[in-house]
DRENDO-1510 file (C-alpha; in Angstrom, 1 decimal, always signed):
<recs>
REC; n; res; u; v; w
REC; 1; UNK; +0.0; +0.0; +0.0 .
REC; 2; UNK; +1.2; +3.7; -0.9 .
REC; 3; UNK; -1.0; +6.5; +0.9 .
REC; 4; UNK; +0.1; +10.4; +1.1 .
REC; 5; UNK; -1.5; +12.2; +4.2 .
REC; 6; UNK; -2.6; +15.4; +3.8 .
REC; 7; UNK; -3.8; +18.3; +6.3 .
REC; 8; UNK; -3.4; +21.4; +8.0 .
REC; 9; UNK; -0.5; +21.7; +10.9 .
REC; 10; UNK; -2.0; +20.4; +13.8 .
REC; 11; UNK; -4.4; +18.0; +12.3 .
REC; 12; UNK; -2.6; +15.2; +13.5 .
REC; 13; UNK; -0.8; +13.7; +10.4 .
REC; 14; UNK; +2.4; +12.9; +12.1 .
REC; 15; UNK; +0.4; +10.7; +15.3 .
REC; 16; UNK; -1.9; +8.7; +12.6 .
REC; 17; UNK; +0.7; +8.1; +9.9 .
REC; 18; UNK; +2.6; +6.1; +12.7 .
REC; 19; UNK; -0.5; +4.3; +14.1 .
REC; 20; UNK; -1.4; +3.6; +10.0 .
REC; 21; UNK; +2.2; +2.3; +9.4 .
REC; 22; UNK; +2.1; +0.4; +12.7 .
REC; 23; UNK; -1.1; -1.5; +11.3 .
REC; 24; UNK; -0.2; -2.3; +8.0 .
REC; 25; UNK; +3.5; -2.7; +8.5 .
REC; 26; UNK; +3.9; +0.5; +6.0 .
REC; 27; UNK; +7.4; +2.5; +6.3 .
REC; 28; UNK; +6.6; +5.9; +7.2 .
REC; 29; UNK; +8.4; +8.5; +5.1 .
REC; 30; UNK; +8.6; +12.1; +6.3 .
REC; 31; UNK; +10.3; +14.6; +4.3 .
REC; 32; UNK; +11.7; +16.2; +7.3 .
REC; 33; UNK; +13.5; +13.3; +8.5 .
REC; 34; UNK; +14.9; +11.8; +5.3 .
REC; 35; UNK; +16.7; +15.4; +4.7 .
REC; 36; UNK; +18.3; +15.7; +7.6 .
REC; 37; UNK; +19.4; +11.8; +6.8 .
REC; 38; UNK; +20.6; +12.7; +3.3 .
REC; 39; UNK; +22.4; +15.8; +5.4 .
REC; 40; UNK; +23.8; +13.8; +8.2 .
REC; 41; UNK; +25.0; +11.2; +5.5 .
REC; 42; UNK; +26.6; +14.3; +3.5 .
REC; 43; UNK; +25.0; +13.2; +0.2 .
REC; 44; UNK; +25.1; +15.5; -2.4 .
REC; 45; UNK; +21.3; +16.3; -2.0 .
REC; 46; UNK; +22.1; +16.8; +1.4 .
REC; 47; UNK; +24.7; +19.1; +1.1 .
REC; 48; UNK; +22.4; +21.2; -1.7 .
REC; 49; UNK; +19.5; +20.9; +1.4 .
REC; 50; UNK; +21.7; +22.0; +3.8 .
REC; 51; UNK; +22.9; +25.0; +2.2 .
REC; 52; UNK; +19.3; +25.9; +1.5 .
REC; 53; UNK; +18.3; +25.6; +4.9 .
REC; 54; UNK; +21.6; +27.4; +6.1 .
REC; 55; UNK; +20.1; +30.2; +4.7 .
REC; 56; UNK; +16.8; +30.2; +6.1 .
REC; 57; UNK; +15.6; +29.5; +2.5 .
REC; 58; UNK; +13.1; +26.5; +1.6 .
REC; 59; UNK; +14.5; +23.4; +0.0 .
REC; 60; UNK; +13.9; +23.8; -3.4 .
REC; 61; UNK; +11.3; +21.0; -5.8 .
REC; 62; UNK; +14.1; +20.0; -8.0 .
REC; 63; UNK; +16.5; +19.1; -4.7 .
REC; 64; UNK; +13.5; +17.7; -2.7 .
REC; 65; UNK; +12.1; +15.7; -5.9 .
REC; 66; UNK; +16.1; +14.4; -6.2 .
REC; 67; UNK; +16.2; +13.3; -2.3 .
REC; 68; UNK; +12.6; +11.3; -3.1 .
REC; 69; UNK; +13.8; +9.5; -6.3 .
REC; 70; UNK; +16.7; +8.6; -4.0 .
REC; 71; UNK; +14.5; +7.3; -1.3 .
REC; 72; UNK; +11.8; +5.5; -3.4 .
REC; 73; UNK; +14.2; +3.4; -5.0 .
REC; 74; UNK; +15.2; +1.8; -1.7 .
REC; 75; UNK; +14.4; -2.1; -0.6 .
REC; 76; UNK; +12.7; -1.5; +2.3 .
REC; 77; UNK; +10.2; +1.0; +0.9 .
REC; 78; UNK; +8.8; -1.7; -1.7 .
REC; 79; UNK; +6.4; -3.3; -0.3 .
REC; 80; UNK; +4.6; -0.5; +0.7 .
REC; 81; UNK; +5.1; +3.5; +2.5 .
REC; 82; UNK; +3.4; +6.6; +3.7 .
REC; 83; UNK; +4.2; +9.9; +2.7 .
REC; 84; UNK; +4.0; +12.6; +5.7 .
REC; 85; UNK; +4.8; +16.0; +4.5 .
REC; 86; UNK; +5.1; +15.3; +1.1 .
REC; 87; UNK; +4.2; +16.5; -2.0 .
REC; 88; UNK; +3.1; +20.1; -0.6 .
REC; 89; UNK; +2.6; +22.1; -4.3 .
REC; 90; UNK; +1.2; +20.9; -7.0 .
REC; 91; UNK; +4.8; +20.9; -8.7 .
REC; 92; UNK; +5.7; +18.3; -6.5 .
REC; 93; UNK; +2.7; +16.1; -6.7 .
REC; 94; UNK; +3.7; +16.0; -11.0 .
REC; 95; UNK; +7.4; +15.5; -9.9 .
REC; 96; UNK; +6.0; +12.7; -7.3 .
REC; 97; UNK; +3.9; +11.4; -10.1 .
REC; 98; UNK; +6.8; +10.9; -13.1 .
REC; 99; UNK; +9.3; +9.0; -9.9 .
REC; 100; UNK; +6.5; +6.3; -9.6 .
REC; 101; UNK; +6.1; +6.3; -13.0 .
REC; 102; UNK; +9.7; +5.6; -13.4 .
REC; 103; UNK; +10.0; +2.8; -10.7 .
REC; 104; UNK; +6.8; +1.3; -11.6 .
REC; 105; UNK; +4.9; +2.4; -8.4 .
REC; 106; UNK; +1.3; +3.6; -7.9 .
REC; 107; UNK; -0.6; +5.5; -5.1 .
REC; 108; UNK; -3.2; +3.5; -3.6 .
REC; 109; UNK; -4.7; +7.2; -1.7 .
REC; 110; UNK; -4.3; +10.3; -0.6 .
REC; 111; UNK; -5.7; +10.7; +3.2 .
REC; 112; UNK; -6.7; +14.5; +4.0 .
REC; 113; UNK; -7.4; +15.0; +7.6 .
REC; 114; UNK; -9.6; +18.1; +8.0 .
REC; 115; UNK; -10.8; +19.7; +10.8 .
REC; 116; UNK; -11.8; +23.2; +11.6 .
REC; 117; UNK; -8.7; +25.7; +11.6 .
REC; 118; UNK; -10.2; +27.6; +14.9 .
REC; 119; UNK; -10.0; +24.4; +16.6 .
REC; 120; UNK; -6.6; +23.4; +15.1 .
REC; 121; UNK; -5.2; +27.0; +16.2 .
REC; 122; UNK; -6.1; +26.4; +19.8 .
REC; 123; UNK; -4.4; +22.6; +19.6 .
REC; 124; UNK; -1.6; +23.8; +18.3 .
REC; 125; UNK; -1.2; +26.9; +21.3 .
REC; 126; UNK; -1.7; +24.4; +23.6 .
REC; 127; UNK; +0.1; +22.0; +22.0 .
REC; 128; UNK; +3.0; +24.7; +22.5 .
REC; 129; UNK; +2.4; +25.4; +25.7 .
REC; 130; UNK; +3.4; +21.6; +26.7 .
REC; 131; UNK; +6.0; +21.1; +24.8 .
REC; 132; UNK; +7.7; +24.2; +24.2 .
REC; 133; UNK; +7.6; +24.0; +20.9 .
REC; 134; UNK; +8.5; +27.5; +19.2 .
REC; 135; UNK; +6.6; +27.3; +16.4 .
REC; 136; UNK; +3.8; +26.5; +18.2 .
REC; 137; UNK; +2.7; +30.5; +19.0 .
REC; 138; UNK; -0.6; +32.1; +17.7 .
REC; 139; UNK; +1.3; +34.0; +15.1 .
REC; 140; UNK; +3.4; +31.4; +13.8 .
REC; 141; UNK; +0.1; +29.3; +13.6 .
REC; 142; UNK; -2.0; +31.4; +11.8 .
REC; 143; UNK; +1.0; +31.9; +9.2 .
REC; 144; UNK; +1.5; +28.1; +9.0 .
REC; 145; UNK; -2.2; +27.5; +8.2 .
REC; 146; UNK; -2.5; +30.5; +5.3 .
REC; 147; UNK; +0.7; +28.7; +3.7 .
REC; 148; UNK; -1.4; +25.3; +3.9 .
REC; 149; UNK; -4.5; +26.9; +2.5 .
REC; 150; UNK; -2.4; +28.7; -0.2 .
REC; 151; UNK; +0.4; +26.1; -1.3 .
REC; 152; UNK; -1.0; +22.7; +0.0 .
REC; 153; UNK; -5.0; +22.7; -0.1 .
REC; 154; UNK; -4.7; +22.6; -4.2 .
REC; 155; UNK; -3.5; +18.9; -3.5 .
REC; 156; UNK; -7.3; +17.8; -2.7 .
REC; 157; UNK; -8.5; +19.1; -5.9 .
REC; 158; UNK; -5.5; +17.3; -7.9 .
REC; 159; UNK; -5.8; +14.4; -6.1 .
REC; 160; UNK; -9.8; +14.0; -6.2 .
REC; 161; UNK; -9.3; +14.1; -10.1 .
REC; 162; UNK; -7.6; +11.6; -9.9 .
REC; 163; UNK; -10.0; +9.6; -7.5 .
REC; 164; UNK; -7.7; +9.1; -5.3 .
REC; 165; UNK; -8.6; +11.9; -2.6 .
REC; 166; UNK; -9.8; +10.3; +0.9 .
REC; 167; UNK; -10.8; +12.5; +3.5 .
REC; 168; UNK; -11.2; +11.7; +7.4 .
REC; 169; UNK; -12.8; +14.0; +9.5 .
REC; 170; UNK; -9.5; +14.8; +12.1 .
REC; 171; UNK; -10.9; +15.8; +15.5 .
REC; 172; UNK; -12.2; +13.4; +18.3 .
REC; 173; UNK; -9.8; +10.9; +20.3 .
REC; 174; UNK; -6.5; +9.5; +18.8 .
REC; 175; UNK; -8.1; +5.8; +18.6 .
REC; 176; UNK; -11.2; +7.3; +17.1 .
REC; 177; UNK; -9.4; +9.2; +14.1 .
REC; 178; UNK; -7.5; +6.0; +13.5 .
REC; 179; UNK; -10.7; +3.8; +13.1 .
REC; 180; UNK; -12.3; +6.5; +10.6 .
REC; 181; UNK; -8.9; +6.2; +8.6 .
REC; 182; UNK; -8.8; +2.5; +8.7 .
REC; 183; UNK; -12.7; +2.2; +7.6 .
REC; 184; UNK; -11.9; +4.8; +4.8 .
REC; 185; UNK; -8.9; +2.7; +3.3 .
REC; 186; UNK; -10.2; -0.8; +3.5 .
</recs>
């Protein structure tokens, strides 16, 4: 199986995708993770992210696309994976498309979690407020959620042409999201 979750910061992607790859022994790919691997491993792609980063500068398509074909090709990711953060623009989701194309992989869904952005605002405040988390602050929030709206949302459109688009209501208890997702993709 090969799912993308999609949804607004503080949805909940990160806590499902590992309960999802938990029950269908999926490997869970976040971008965030696998570039600071490729950096830690001083790949070239990694030394490209880095410098990005370095910069306080986002990772480019063409470096991030790159750092996916890299990571797609991979044993362990065969049998079947979950994509947590990834593609966020519509450039990505074509770049996405032509890698699996090229290795001969579909996408069984993409999962968006939805859930009203007031109530996501508060979660993420508090959210903050336990774990310190500086990005967690009403500002930084509200600026987070209008780049998801802007840059991200357009993914459900793509995505329900294709009929691929899934969406899960995201608020309630942990166990009860996960059931909604489960009955959604079986």
């Amino acid at each position: 199986m090969r799912l993308i979750f999609l949804g607004p910061p503080g949805v909940g992607k990160g806590t499902q995708a590992k309960r999802i790859c938990e029950h269908y022994n999926l490997i869970h790919l976040s971008t965030g993770e696998i570039l600071r691997n490729e950096i830690a491993e001083k790949t070239n792609i990694g030394r490209k992210a880095k410098s990005f980063i370095d910069a306080g500068e986002l990772v480019p398509d063409d470096v991030l696309l790159g750092m996916m074909n890299n990571r797609l090709k991979k044993d362990d990711v065969q049998s079947g994976y979950l994509l947590d953060g990834f593609p966020r623009t519509i450039p990505q989701a074509n770049g996405l498309d032509n890698i699996m194309n090229n290795i001969s992989h579909s996408l069984d869904c993409a999962l968006s979690l939805n859930a009203d952005e007031n109530e996501l605002v508060q979660r993420l405040i508090n959210r903050g407020k336990e774990s310190g988390r500086s990005d967690d602050t009403p500002e930084i929030i509200r600026q987070r959620q209008k780049v998801y709206w802007e840059q991200t949302a357009p993914l459900l459109d793509f995505y329900r042409e294709k009929n691929l688009l899934k969406e899960v209501n995201g608020i309630g208890d942990i166990p009860e999201i996960t059931e909604r997702i489960l009955k959604v993709l079986n």
